[in-house]
N, C-alpha and C positions, 0 to 999 in steps of 0.2 A: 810468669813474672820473674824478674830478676831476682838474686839476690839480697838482702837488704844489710845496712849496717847498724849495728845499736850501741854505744860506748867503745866504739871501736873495735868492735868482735861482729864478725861475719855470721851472718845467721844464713844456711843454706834456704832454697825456696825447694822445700821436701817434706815429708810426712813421716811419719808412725804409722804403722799398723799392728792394728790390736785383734783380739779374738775374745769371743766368748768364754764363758768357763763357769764352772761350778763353784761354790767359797762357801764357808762356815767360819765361823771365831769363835771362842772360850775365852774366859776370865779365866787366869792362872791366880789363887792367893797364896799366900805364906805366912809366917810371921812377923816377916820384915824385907827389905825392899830385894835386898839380897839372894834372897831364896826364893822370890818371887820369879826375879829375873833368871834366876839360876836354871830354873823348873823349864820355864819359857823360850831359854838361849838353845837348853839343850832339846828341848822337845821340837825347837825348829833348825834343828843342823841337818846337815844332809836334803836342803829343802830350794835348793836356787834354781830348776829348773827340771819341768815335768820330761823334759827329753831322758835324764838321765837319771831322778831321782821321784820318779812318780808325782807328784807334788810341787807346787810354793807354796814357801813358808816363811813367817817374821811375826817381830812383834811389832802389832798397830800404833799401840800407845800405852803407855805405863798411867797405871792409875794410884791415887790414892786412898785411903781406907776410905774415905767418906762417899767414895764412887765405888766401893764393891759389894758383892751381897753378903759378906761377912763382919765388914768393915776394918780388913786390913790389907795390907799394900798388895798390889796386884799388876798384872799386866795382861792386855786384850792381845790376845795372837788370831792370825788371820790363814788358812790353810786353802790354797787352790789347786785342782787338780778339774781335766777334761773332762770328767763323768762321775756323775753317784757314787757307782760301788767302787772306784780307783776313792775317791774323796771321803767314803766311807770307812775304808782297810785302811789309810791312812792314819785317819783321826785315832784309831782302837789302838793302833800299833803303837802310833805316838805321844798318846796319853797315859797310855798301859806302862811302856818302855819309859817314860821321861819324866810323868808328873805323879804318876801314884808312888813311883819310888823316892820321889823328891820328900825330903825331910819337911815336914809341916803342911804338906801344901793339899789344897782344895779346889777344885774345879765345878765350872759353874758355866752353864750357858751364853753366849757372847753376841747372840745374831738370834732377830725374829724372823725366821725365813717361809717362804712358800711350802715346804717341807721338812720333816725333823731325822735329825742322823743320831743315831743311837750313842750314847756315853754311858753314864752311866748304868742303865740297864741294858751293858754289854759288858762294860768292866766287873760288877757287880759278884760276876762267877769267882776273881781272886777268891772272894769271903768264905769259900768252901762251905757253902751254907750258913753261915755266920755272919752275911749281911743283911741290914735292916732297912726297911721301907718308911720311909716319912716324907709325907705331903704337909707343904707349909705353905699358908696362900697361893693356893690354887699350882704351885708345883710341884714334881716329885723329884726328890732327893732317896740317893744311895749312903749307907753310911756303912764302909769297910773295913773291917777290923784290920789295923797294919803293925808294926813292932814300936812304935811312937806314939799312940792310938786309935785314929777314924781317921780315912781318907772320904772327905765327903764330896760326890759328885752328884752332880744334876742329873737324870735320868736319861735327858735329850739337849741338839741344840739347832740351833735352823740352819737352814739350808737354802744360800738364794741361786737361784739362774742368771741373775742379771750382772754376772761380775764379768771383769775383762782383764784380763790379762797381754802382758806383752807391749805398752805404751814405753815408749822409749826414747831418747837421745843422747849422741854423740856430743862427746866432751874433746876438742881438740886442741891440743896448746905446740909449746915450741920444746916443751921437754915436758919429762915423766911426772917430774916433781911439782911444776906447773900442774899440770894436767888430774892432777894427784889431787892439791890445794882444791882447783873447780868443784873438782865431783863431789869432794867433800863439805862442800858450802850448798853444793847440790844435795846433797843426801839429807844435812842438819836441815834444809828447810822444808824438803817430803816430809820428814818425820812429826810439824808439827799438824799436814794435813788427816785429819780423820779417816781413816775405813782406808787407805792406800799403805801399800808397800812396797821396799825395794829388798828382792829376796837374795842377790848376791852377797858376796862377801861386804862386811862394810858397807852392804848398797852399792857395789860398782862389779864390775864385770867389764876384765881386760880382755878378754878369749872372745869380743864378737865373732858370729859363728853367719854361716849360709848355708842351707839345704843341701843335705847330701854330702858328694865329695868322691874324689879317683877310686877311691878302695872302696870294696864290697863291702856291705853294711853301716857304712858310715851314713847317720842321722844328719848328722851336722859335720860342718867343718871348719878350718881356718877362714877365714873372709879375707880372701890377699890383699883384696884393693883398700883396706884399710891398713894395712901392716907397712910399717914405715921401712925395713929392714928391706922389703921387696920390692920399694916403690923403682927401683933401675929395672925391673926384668918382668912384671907385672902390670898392665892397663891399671894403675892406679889412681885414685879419689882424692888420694894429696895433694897438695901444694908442699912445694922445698920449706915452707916453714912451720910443717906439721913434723914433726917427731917421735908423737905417743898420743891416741884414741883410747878414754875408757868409754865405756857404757853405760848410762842409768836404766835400768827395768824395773817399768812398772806394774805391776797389780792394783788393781781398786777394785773393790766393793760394786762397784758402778761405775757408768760411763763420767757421772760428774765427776768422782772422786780421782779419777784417771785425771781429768782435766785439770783438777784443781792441782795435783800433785805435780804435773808437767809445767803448769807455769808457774807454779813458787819455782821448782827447780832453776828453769831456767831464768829466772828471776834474779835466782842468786848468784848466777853464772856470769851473768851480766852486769848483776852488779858492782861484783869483785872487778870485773875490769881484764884487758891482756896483758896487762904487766905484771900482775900476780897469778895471772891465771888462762881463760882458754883465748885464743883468737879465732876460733869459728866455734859452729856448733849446727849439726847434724843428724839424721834419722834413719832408721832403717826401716827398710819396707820391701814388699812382693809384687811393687806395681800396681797396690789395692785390687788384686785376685784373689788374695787369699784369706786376707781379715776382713771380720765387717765393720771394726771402729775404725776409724782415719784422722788422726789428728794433725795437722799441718800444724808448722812449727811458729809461720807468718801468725795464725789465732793464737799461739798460745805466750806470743810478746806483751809486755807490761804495757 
């Protein structure tokens, strides 16, 4: 099928490919909203892609007291990596390092999953013997002695198979700053979909990458044919009124969540319009060889 046009912005006729993947999520709480996010931001740095950082990682969604198990401000983080025990060293490392030293904060299960990844009775050894065992309706809680005084964590938290990683699209405008505007209208409206994230910077990622690449040991590389700089000397993907390509990547919980998250995105990409924002928009994919999800871009228009 051709092409299509929607408020003036070229929609390519391509696809997303997605993959499976592992996911878990915690409740981060605090005091106050502050330190909630603070706990949360830091605990998911270093987390935009399993290529090079073992892991993704975000926050899902910011809650408030009356949504958490302590009843004060909080935020749901979402942690994916290709296997258990990479998904499992993750979470220890990163709740150990980010949210036990976090001033106030308390950590609590986030996800009912097919399987449980240890937290708290794995953190629990800080307490040098000095922490305590308490089950409260049917859960168990850790309660850690710290210098401010109990870090209370939940014992476990689930663990699902069903999550997908890697749903994605191409934001392409006439300049940077355009280009900039989209993603970002793109990003504000993933954030209100449930159980999905976007783990780059901001939600956007300017470095599309492709498999491999000239020098040894390179995972990934430059993606030429989208780089506007190269377009005279490179089979490239542009048209003369493309300038600057960011990228949305997505993570969900699930295949819905993936869906849902790609057309608000693209929703609001559309809606803004080309004169403030993208005049096409695009997908990356392996030819569907390599992933098992496929989202084409044609289903996921308003």
């Amino acid at each position: 099928m051709p092409n299509v046009s929607v408020n003036g912005i070229t929609i390519d006729d391509t696809f997303a490919e997605a993959f499976g993947m592992r996911a878990t999520a915690i409740i981060i709480t605090a005091p106050n909203r502050k330190w909630a996010r603070q706990a949360a931001i830091t605990m998911t740095g270093f987390a935009t892609s399993v290529i090079g950082c073992g892991c993704e990682a975000a926050i899902d969604v910011e809650l408030p007291p009356s949504a958490t198990p302590d009843g004060r401000p909080g935020c749901r983080v979402m942690i994916f990596a290709m296997g258990t025990e990479e998904l499992q060293k993750q979470l220890l490392n990163r709740v150990g390092q980010c949210v036990l030293t976090s001033p106030g904060s308390a950590c609590f299960a986030g996800l009912e999953g097919s399987a449980a990844l240890k937290l708290g009775s794995a953190l629990r050894y800080f307490g040098d013997g000095w922490q305590i065992s308490k089950k409260i309706g049917g859960r168990h809680f850790w309660r850690v002695p710290v210098m401010d005084g109990e870090f209370l964590c939940e014992a476990t938290t689930g663990l699902t198979k069903e999550a997908v990683g890697g749903g994605n699209f191409f934001v392409m405008a006439e300049s940077s700053a355009k280009a900039l505007v989209a993603a970002e209208a793109a990003v504000a409206a993933i954030s209100q979909v449930p159980g999905a994230i976007v783990p780059f910077p901001g939600g956007i990622a300017r470095s599309g990458s492709k498999i491999g690449g000239k020098y040894k040991g390179m995972i990934a590389s430059a993606n030429e044919a989208y780089a506007p700089t190269l377009r005279g000397v490179v089979k490239s993907a542009l048209g003369p009124d493309i300038n600057a390509v960011l990228e949305i990547v997505i993570d969900g919980e699930t295949n819905d969540a993936v869906t849902a998250a790609m057309k608000a995105g693209i929703k609001a990409v559309l809606d803004l319009g080309p004169h403030k924002g993208a005049v096409r928009i695009s997908a990356g994919n392996y030819g569907g060889k390599l992933g098992k999800f496929i989202y084409s871009l044609k289903d996921m228009l308003p």
